[in-house]
C-alpha positions in Angstrom: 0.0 0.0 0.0 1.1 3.5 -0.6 1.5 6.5 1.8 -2.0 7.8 0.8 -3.7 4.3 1.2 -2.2 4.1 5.0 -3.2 7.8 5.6 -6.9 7.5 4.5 -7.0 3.9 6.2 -5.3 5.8 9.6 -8.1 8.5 9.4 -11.1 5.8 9.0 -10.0 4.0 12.0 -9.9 7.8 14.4 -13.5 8.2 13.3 -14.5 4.7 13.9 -13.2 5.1 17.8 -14.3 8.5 17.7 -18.1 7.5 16.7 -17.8 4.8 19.5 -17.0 7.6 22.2 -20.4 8.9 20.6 -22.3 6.1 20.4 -22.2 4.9 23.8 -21.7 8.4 25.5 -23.8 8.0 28.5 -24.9 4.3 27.7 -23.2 1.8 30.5 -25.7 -1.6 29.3 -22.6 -3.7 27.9 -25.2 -5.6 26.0 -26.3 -2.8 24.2 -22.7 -1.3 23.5 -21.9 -4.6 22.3 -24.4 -4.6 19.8 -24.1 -0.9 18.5 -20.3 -1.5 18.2 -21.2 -4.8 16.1 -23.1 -3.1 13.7 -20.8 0.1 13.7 -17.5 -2.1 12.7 -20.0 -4.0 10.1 -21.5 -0.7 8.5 -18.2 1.5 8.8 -15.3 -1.0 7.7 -15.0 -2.0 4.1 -14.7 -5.0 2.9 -16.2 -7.4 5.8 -18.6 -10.4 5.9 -18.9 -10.6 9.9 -18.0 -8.3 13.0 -19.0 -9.3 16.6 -18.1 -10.4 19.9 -17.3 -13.6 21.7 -18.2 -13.4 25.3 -15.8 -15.9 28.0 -18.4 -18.2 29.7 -16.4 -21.0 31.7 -13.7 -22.1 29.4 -15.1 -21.5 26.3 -16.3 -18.3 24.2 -20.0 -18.0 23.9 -21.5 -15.9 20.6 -22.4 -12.4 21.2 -23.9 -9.5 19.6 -23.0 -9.7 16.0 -23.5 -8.5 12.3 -22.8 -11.0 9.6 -24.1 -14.9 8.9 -25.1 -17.0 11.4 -21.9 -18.1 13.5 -20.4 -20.8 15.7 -22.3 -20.8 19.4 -19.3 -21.9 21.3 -15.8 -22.2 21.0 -13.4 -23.4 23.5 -10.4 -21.3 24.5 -7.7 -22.5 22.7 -9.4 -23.7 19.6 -9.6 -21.5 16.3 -8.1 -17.7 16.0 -10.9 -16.4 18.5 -9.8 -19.2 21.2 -6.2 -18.7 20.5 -6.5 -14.9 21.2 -8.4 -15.7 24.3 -6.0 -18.1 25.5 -2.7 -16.2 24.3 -4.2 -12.9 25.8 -3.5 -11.4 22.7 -4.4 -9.7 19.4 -3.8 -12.3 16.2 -4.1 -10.9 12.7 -4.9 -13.8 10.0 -3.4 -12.4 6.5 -5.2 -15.8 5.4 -7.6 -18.1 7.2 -6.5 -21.2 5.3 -2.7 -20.9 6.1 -4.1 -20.6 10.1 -3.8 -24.4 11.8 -6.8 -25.2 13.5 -9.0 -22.0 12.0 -12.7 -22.7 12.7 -14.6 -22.1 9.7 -18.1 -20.2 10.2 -18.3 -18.7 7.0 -16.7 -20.3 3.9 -16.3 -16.7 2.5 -14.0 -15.7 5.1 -10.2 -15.2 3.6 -8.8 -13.3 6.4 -9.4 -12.4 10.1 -8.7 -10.3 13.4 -9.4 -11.1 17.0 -8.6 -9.1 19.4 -8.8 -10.0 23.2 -11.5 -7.7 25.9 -10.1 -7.3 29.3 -11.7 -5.6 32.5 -8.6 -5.0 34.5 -6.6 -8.6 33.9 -9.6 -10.1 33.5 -10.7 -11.3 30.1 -14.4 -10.8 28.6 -14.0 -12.3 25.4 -12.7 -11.3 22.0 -14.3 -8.9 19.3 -13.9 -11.3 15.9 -13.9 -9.5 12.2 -13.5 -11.4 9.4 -13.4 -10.5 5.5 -13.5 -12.5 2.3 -10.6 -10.2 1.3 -7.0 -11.7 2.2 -4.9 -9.6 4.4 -7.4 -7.1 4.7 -6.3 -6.8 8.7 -2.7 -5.4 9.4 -0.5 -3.8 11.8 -2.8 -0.2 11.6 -5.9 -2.0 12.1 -4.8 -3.8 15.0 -3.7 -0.6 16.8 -6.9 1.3 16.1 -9.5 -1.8 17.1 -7.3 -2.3 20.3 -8.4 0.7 20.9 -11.7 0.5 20.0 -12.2 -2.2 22.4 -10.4 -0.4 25.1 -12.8 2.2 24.4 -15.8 0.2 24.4 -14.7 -1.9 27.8 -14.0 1.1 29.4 -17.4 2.7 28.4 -19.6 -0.5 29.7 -20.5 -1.9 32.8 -20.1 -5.6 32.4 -21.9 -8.3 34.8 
């Protein structure tokens, strides 16, 4: 990608955190954050086919609020990209979903993929999951910007 590419991808990503700060402004329901932050990443990002959330229940990630075909229910920590994340406490960036060992295909259309882990404190949440049909649609700039955006959006809910 060229300078201009990386500039106008940098500026999408401020406005996506900064219409989350909006968007939950004076809303603490973590249910309903959830959800308006699933449909924002699946109505403001290009080039998706699912955005959502995979909430820790136990020892395995329980579907969430969501945009996109129907999904996998449950998925044990450890398993797939989401579990992995979970497990590893950390973001994972798929450049392609078929190259990942283990990937747990939802979607068939689905070429690449991001998870990044939610954390209250050390405590973990659960992971928000995007996926495209695009390959290496997710990079280093993404990664910064939705780590954000789920900092934002943990820090603007109260979770039970």
């Amino acid at each position: 990608m060229d300078i201009k590419e990386d500039q106008l991808r940098k500026k999408n990503l401020q406005g996506l955190n900064r219409e989350l700060r909006a968007l939950i402004n004076g809303e603490r329901d973590w249910l309903a954050n959830l959800a308006n932050a699933a449909a924002l990443l699946y109505n403001r990002l290009e080039m998706l086919n699912w955005a959502g959330f995979y909430l820790l229940k136990g020892d395995e990630l329980v579907l969430g609020p969501f945009q996109g075909l129907p999904a996998c229910i449950r998925i044990p920590l450890g398993k797939g990209v989401c579990g992995d994340a979970a497990s590893k406490r950390q973001t994972i960036v798929v450049a392609d979903v078929q190259q990942y060992p283990g990937h747990i295909a939802c979607d068939q259309a689905s070429s690449s993929e991001i998870v990044i882990p939610m954390f209250k404190g050390e405590h973990i949440l659960g992971v928000m999951d995007i996926d495209s049909p695009i390959r290496e649609r997710f990079g280093r700039l993404e990664a910064q910007y939705l780590e954000r955006f789920v900092e934002i959006l943990v820090e603007g809910s109260d979770f039970a």
